[in-house]
Backbone atoms as SQL, in Angstrom:
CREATE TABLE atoms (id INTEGER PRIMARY KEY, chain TEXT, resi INTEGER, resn TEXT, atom TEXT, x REAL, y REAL, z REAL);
INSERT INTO atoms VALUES
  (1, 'A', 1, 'UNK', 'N', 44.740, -52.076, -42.055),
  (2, 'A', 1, 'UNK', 'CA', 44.697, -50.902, -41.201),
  (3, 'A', 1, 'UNK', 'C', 45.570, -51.158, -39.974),
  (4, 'A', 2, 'UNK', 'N', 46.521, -50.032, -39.253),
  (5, 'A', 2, 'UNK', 'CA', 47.440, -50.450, -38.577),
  (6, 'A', 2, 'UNK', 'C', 47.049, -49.598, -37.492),
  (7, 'A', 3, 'UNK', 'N', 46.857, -50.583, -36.268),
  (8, 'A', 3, 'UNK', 'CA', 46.107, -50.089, -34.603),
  (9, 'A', 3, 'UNK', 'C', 47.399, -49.475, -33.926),
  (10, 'A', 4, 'UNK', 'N', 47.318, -47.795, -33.867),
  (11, 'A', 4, 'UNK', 'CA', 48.242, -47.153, -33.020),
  (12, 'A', 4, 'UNK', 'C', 47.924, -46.331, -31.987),
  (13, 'A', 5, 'UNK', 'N', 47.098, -47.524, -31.372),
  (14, 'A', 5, 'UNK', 'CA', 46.444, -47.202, -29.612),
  (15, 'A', 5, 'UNK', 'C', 47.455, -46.913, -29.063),
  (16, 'A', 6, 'UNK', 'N', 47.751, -46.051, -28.207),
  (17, 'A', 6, 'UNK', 'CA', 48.656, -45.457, -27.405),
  (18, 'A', 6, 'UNK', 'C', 48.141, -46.309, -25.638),
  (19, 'A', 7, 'UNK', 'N', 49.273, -47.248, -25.428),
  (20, 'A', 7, 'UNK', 'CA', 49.040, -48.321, -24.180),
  (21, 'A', 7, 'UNK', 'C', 50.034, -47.485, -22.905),
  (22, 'A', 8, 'UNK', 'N', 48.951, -47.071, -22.114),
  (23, 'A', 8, 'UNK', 'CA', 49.284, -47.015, -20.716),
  (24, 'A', 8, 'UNK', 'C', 49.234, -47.835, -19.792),
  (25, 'A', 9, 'UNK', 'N', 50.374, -47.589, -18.817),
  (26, 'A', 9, 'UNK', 'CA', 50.883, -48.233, -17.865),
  (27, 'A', 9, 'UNK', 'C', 49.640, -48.152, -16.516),
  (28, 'A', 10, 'UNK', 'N', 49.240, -48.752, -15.930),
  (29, 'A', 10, 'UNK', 'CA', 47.945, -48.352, -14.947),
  (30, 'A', 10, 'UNK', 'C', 48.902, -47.761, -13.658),
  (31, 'A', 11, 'UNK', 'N', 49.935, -48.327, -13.652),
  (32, 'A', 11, 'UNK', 'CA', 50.334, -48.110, -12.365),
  (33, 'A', 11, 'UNK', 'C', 51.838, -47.174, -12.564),
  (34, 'A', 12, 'UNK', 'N', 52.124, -46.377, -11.339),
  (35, 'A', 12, 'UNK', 'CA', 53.593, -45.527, -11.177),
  (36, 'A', 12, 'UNK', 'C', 54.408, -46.507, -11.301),
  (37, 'A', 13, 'UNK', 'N', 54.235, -46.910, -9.810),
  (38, 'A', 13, 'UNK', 'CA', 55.398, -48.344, -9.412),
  (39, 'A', 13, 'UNK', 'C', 54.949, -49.611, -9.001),
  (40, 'A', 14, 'UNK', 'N', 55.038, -50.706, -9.257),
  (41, 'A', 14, 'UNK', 'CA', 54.725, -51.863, -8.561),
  (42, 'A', 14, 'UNK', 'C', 55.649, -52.563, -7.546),
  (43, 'A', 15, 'UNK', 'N', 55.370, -53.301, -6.798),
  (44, 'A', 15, 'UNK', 'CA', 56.073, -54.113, -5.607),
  (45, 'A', 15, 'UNK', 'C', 56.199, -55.081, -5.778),
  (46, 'A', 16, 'UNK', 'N', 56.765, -56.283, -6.395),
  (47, 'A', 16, 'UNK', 'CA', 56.761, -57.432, -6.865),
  (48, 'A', 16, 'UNK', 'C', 57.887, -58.086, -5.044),
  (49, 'A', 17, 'UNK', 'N', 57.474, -58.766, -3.755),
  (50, 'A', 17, 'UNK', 'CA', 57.935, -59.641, -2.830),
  (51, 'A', 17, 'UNK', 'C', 58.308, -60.603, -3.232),
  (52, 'A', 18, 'UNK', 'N', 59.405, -61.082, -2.876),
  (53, 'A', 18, 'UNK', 'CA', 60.127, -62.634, -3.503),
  (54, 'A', 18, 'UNK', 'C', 60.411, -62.544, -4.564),
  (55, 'A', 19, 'UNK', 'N', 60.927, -61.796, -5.019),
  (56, 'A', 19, 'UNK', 'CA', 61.164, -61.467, -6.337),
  (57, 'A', 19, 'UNK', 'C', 62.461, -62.594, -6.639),
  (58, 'A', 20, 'UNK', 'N', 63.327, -63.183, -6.023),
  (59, 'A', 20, 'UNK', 'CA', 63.987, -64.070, -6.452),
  (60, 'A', 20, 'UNK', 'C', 64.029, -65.141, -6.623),
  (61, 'A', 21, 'UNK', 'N', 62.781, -65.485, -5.971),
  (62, 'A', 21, 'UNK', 'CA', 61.680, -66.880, -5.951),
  (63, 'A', 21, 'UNK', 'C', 61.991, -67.244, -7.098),
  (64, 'A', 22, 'UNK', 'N', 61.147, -68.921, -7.836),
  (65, 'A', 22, 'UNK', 'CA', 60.462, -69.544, -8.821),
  (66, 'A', 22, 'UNK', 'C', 59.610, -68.528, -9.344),
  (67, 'A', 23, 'UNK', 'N', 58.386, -68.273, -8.416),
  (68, 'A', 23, 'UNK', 'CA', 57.189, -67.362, -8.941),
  (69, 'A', 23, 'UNK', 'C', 57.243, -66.250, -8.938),
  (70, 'A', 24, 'UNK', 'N', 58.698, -65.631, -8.048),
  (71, 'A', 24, 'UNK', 'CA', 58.789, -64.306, -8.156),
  (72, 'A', 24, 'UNK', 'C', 59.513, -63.792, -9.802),
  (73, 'A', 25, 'UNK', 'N', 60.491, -65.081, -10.074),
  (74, 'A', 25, 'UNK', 'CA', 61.517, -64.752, -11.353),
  (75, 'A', 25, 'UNK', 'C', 59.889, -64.968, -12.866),
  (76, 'A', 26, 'UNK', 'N', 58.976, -65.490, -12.782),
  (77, 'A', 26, 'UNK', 'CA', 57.882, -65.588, -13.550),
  (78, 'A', 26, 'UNK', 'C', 57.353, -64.106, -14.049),
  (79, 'A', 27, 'UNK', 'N', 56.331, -63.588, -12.314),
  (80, 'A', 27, 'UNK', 'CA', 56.528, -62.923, -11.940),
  (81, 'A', 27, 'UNK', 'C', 56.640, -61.364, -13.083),
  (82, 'A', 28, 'UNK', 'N', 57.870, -61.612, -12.479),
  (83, 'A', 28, 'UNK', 'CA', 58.812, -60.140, -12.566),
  (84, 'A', 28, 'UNK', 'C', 58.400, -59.857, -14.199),
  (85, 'A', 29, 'UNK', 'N', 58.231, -60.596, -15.349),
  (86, 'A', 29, 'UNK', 'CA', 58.266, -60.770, -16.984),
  (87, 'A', 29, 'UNK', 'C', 56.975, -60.055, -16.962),
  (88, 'A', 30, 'UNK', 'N', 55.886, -61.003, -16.340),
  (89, 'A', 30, 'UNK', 'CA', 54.000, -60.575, -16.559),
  (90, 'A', 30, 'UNK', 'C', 53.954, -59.590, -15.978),
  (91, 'A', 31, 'UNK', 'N', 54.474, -58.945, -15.165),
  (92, 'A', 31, 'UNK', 'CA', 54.060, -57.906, -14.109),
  (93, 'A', 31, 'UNK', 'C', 54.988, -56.266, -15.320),
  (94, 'A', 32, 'UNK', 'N', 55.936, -56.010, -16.161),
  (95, 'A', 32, 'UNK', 'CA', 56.077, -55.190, -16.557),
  (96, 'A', 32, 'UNK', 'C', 55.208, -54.553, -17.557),
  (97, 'A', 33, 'UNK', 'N', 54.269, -54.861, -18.179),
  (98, 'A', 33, 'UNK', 'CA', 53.307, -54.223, -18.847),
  (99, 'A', 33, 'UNK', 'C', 52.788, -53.200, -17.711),
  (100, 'A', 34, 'UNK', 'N', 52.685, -53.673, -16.794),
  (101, 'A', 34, 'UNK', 'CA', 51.683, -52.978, -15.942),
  (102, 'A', 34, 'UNK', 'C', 52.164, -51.608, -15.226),
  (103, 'A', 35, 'UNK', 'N', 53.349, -51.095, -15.008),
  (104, 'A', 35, 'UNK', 'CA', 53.666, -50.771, -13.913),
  (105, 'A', 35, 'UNK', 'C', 55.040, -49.877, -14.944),
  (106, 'A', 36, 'UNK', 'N', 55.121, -48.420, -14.681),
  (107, 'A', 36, 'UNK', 'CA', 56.654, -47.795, -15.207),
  (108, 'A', 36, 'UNK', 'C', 57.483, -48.137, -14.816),
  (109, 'A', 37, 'UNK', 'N', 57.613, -48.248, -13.451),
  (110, 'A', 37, 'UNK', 'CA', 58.656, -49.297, -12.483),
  (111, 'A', 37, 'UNK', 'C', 58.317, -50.078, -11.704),
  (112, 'A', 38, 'UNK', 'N', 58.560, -51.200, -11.894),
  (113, 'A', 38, 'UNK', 'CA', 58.912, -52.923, -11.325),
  (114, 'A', 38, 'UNK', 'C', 59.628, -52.516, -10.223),
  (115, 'A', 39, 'UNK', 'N', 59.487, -52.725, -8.863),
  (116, 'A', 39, 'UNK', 'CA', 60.304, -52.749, -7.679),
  (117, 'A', 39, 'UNK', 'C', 60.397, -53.984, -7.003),
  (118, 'A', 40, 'UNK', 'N', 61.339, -55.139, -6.874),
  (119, 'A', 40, 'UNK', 'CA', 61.815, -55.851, -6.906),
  (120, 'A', 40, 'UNK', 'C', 62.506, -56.200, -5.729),
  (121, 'A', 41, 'UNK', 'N', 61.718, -56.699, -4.887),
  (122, 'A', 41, 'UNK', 'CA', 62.415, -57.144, -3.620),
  (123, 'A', 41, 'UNK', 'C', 62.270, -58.485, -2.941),
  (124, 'A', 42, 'UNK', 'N', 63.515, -58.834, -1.777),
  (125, 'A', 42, 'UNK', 'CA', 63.454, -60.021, -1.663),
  (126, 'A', 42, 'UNK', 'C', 64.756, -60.351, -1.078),
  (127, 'A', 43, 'UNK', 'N', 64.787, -61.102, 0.260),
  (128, 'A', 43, 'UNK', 'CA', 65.940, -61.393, 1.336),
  (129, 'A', 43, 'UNK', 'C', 66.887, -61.951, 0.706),
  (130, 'A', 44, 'UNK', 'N', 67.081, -62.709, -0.496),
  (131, 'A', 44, 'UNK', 'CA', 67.643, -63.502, -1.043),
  (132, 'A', 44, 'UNK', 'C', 68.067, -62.276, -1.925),
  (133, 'A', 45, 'UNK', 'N', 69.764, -62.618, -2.759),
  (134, 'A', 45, 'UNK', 'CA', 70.743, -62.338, -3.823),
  (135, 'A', 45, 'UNK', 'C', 69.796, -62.294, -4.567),
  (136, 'A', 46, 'UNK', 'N', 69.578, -61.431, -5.777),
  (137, 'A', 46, 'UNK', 'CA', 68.874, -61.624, -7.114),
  (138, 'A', 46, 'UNK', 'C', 69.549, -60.952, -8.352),
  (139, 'A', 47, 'UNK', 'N', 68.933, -61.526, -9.616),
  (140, 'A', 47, 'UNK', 'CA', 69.662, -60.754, -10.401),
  (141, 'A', 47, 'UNK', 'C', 69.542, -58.937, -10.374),
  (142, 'A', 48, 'UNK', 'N', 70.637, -58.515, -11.117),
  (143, 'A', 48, 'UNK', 'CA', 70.314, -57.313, -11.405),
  (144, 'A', 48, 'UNK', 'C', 69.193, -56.363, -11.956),
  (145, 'A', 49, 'UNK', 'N', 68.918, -55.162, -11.869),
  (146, 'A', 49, 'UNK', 'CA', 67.846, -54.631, -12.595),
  (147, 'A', 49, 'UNK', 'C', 67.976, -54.522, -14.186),
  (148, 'A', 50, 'UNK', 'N', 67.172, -55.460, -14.974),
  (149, 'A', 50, 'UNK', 'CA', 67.341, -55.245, -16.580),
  (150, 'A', 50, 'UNK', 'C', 67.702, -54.341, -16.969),
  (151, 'A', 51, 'UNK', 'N', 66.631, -53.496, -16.560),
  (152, 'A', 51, 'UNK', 'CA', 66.633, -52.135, -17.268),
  (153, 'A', 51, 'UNK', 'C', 66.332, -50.784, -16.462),
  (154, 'A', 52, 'UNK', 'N', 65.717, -49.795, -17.186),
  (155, 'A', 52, 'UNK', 'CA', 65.579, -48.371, -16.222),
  (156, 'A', 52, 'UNK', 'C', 64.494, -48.926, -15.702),
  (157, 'A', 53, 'UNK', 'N', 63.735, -49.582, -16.732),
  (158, 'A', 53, 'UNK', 'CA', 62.002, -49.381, -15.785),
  (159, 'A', 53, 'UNK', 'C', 62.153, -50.800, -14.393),
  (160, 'A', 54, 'UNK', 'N', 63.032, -51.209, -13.847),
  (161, 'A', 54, 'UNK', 'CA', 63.424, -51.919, -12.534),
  (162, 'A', 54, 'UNK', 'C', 64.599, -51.620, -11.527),
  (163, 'A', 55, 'UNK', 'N', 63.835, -51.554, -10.445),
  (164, 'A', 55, 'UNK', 'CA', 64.707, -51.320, -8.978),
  (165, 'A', 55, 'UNK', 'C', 64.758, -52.499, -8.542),
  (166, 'A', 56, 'UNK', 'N', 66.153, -53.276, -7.689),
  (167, 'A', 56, 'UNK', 'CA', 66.064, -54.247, -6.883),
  (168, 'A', 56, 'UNK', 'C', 66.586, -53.819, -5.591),
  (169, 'A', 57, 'UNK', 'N', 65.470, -54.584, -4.782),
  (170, 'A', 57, 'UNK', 'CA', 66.039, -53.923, -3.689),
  (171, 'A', 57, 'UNK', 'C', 66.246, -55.161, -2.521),
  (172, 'A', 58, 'UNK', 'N', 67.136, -55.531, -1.707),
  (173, 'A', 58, 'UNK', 'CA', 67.524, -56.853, -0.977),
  (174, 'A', 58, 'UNK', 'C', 67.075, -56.155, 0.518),
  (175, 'A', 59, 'UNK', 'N', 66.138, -56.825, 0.956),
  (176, 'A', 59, 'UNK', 'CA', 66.071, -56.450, 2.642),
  (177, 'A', 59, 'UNK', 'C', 65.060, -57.510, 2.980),
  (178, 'A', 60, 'UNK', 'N', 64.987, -57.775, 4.087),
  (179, 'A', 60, 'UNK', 'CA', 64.143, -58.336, 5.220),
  (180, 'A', 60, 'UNK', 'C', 62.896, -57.240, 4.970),
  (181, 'A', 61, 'UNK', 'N', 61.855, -57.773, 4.690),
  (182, 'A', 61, 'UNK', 'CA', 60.689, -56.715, 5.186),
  (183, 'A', 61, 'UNK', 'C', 59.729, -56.807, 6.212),
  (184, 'A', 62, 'UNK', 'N', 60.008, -57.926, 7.148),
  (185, 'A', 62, 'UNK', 'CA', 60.252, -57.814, 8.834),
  (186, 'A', 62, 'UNK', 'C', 60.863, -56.611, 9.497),
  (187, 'A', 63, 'UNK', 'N', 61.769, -56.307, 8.753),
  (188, 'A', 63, 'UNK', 'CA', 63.398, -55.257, 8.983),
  (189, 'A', 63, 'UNK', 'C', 62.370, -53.674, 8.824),
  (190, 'A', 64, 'UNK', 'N', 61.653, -52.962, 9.591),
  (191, 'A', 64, 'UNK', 'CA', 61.011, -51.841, 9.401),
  (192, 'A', 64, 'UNK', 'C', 62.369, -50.748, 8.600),
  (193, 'A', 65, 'UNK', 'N', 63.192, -50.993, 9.372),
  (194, 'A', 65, 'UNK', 'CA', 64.413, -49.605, 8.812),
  (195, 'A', 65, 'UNK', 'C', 64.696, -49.901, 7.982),
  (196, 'A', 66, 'UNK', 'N', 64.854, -51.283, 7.291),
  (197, 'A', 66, 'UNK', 'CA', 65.535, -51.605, 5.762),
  (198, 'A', 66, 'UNK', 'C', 64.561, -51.288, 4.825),
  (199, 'A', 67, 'UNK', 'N', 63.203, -51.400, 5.287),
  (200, 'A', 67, 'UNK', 'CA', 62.100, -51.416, 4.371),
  (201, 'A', 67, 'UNK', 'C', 61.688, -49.693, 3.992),
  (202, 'A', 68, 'UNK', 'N', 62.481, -48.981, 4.782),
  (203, 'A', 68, 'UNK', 'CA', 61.729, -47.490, 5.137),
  (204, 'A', 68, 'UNK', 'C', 63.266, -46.718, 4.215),
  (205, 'A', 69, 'UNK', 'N', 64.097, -47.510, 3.665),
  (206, 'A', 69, 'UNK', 'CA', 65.464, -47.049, 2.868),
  (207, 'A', 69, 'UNK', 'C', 65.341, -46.492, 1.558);
């Protein structure tokens, strides 16, 4: 018998901080089940967004105006 549960996402968007980290690059893999879009931030260069369901976004989030972009 073949299980065709229909799996929802719990969340719109998620916020994944340090995303370019060790634990942020972990991270970023476990955290897409969860979430339609992965938002991906972090002061540091990171890779690009895989795919549609990820935004990266580079700012200081000290930085109120970078964070409010």
């Amino acid at each position: 018998m073949t299980n065709t549960r229909t799996v929802q996402t719990p969340f719109n968007r998620l916020l994944l901080t340090g995303a370019a980290g060790g634990l942020g690059k972990v991270l970023r893999e476990t955290l897409k089940p969860y979430a339609k879009v992965l938002r991906l931030s972090d002061i540091a260069p990171m890779a690009c967004a895989a795919d549609s369901h990820e935004e990266t976004i580079v700012c200081d989030l000290a930085d109120k105006q970078a964070v409010h972009q």
